[in-house]
Structures are given as C-alpha cells and as structure tokens.
N, C-alpha and C positions, 0 to 999 in steps of 0.2 A: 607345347602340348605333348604329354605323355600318354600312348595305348598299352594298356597292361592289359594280361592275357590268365594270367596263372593267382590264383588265390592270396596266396601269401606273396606275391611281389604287389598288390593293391593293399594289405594289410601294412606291409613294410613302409610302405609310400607314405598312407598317411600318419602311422605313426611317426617316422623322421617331419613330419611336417608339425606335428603337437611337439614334438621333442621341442623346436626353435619356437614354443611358442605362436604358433598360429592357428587359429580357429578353424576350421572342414566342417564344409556344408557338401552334403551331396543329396545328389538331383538322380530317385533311381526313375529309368524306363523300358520300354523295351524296345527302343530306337526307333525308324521312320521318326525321326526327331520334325516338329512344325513348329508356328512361331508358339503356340501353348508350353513347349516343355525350355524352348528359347528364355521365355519370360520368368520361370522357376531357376532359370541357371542364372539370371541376369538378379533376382532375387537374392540366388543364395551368394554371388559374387558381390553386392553391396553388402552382406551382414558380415561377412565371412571372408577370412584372408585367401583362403585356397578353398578352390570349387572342382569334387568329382562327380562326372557322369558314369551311371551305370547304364551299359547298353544289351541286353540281355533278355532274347526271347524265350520267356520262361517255358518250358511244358506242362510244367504241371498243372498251370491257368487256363490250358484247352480242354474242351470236351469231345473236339471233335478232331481227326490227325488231318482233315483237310485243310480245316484253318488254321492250326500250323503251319503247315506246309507255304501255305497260301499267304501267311502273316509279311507283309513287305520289309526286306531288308537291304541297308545299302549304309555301312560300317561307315566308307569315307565319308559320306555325306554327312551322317550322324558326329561323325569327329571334326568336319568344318562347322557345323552349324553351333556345335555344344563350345567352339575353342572362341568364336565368334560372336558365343555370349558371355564368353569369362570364363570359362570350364577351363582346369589348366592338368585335367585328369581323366582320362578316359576309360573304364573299366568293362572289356568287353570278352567275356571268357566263354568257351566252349561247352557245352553242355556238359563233357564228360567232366569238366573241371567244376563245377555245381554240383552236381548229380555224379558220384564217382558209381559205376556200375551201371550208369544208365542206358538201354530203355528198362533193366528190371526195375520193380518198383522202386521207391524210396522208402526206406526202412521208418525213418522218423520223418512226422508233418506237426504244423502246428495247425490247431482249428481253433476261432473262436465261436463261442457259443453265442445265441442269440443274435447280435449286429449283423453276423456274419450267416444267420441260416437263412432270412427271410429275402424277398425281394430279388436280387440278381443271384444272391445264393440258393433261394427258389426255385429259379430258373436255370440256375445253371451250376447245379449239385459238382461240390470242392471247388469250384472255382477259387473261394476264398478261402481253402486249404491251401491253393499254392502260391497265391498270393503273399498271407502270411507266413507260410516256409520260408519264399526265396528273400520278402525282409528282412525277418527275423536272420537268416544269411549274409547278406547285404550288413546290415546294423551293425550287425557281431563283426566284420572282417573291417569293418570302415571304422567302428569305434566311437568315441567320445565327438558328440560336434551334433550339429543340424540336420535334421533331412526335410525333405521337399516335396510336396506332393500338392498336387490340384484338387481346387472344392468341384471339380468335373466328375471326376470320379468320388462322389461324396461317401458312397458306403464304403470303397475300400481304402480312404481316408478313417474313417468311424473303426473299421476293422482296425486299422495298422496301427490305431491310438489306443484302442484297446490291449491290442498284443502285448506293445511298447510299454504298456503301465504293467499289465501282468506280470510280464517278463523282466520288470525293472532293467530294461535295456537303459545303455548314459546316452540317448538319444535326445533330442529337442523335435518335436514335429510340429513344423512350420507349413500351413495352410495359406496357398494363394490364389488370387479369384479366378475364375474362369474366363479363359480367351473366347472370344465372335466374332465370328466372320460378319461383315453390315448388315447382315438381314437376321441378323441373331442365334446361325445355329454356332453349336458349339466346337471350336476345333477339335477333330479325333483324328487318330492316324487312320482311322476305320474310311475317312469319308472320301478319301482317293477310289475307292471300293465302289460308289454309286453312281450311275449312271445321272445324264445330264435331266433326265424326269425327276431321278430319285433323289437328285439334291435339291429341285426346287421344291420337290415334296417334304424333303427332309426336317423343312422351318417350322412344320407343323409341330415338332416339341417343344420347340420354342415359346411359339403362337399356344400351347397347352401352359404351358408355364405362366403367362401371362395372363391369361385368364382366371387362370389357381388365384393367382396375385389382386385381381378383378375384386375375384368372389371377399375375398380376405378386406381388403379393401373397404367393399360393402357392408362389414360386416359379422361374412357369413364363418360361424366356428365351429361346425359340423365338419368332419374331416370327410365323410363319406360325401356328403354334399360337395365339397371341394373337389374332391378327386374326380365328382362327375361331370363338372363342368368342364377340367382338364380333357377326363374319356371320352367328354363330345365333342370337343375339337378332333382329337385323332381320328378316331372313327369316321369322320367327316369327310377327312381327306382321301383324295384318290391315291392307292398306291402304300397306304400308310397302314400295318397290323398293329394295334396296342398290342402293350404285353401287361404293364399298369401303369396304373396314376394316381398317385398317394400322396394326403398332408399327413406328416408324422411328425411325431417329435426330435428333434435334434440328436438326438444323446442318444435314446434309445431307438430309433428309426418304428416308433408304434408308434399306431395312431390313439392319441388319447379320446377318452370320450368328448373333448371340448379342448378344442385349441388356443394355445398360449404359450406364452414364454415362447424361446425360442423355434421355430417349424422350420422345416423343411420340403415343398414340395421336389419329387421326384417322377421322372415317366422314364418308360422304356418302351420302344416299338421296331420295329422290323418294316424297313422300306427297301423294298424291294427283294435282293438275298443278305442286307447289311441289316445287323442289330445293334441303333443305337441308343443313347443313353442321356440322359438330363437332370438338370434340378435349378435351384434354385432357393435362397432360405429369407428368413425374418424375422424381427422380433417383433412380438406382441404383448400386448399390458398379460400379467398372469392372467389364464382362467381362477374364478372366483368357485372356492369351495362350498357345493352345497350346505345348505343350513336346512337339519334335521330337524322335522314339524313332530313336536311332542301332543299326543294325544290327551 
C-alpha cells in the first residue's frame, strides 16, 4: 500500500502503472471509508489490475463550515480498510494541494447544467459545483482507466457522467449497487452522525422507497402520485423532515408526464440534525405516445 500526498506523485504513480500495461480503476471519496466504498474498491480490484483510493474531504461540497469541520476523518483507517479491499494506492492530499491558494476562492469550477441544478442541487446551491470540480481533478491526475462510484448517491453519479462526456475525459464510469444495513437503510458515512432514535427512524427512506415501488407495481404512472405515496411515509414518521420524493426519469432526473422506460425514485429528509439521502431505480415497458384525436 502506497499514501501519496502531493499531485503529481499520484499522476506519476499511475502513469508507471499504464506504462507496464495495467489497467487503474479508482475508487474517489472522501474517506470515513464503510463497507459501501469497501465493495466499489473490491469492484474496481476484480476489473482492474491496480486499484487507487482517493481520500479527500473536498470544501467545496460544504455549504456550511460546521460540516466541514465536523465531516469525520481518520486517514489510517481509511488506508487499512481501502488496502483490505485491494486498493494498492492511496491518494490523500491536503487541501492546499487541490486548491493551491486556498481558503480564497477557486478561480475555475466546473457546473453542470440541468442534472446538476435540481433536487440536492436545489437544496444545496454548488454543491454539485464542487463535486464536479474535484472529479474533473481527480480524472485529469489519474488519467486513462475506470472510476467508481455508487448508484447511492444517484444524482452525483448522473452529474459525474455528464461532466465525463462533456469533458471528453478517457474515463470509464462504472456504477455499483448500493450497500444495506438489514433493515434497508443505506450505508452513508453521515449515519455514525444519528443518534440511536434517529437510526431507527432513519429506515423510514427506505420504507418510502418501497412504497414508490408499491405504487409502480400497481400500476400507478403518475410521478406526482408516486412521489406522494413516498411523502406519506416520511411525513408519517416520528423524527423524520422530508425534503422530497420524486419518480423521474433516469437520464434526465425530471419527472415525465407519464412513467416509463427507465425511473428512478429518489427522497431526501433530515432526521434529526442528519440529512440523508436515497433512491432506488426500474425499468418499465415505455410510456405509450398519445394519439392525437383529428376533428
């Protein structure tokens, strides 16, 4: 296990590694490593001859400097747990090494349009500016090969695949399913964060999810109607704020008039001072194109 600290000695790394011919997959996050990001390195280690972690709590992803602050960190941990699943590269660099100048601004960001404004970008304006920065960062120093990301976090997957194509970055982005705890909530590093009420509360997005699932099941292809059966579960629950609960479309994360082809349900709510996050997707026969009644 290698920890690199400095830019261009992670650039250098995995270029000698393409030099002999081997394929790099890397796994980015921003460490508190659990078995979710475990399973993406253990991913990218069967495709992939060499596997780097990137462990790196972005700023620009905050809106608020508590939760920075606050964001759990613990490097060795993150460097047993990543080498433990085949990671045989550990990319864990300082802010001012990211961000030369920083805390003044960053000169250049990248933003996507649309995927990237709605929903968690909604709710939490540039989020998915810094996001897309720090990959776009990440891609470029790592180079040609694979990277990794969880359908958990499904919009800033939808972002990062957008960028990636814009950008004609030589990336492959490789989607893997989402990890659960046995009563189905979703592993986050967030969920050390809630108290022992707020995690038994916390399945309630789950339990939303499933019902989205319900409805769909039954039938139902109204996305507003879907998403309301979701927002009655939350609302329901003690301890549980919705934030939303949406059928959209795959691709574009909007809700069509009438659901088909590929969906996505999504929620988001606030339990207790934690705000977490969910989804869940499908395929369904296409919605059928109206047929216009000639008078």
């Amino acid at each position: 296990m290698r920890v690199i600290t400095t830019a261009k000695g992670f650039s250098d790394a995995l270029e000698a590694e393409r030099a002999v011919g081997r394929r790099v997959g890397l796994v980015p996050t921003m460490g508190a490593l659990h078995a979710g990001h475990r399973s993406l390195v253990a991913r990218a280690a069967d495709e992939c001859d060499v596997v780097a972690v990137t462990v790196f709590v972005n700023p620009l992803q905050f809106d608020a400097a508590e939760d920075l602050a606050t964001y759990p960190r613990d490097l060795d941990g993150d460097v047993a747990q990543a080498g433990s699943a085949g990671a045989a590269i550990v990319f864990a660099p300082p802010v001012q090494e990211m961000y030369p100048g920083f805390p003044a601004p960053v000169a250049t960001s990248v933003h996507v349009d649309a995927v990237g404004d709605v929903l968690e970008g909604a709710s939490r304006p540039g989020h998915f500016d810094g996001v897309a920065t720090v990959v776009a960062k990440l891609c470029s120093l790592a180079g040609r090969g694979r990277v990794y990301f969880g359908e958990k976090d499904f919009q800033q997957l939808a972002v990062v695949r957008r960028m990636v194509a814009d950008l004609s970055l030589p990336v492959e982005i490789v989607a893997c399913p989402t990890v659960r705890e046995h009563d189905g909530l979703a592993l986050s590093s967030r969920n050390v964060r809630l108290s022992a009420d707020g995690r038994r509360a916390a399945v309630a997005l789950h339990r939303a999810l499933i019902a989205g699932l319900g409805a769909l099941d039954a039938g139902e292809r109204d996305p507003a109607r879907v998403g309301a059966f979701m927002t009655e579960v939350l609302t329901t629950a003690d301890g549980v704020v919705p934030d939303y609960a949406v059928a959209v479309d795959a691709a574009t994360l909007a809700p069509p008039p009438r659901l088909g082809g590929e969906v996505r349900l999504l929620v988001a709510a606030t339990v207790g001072d934690v705000r977490l996050i969910d989804n869940t997707g499908l395929v369904l026969e296409r919605a059928e194109t109206p047929v216009g009644v000639q008078g």
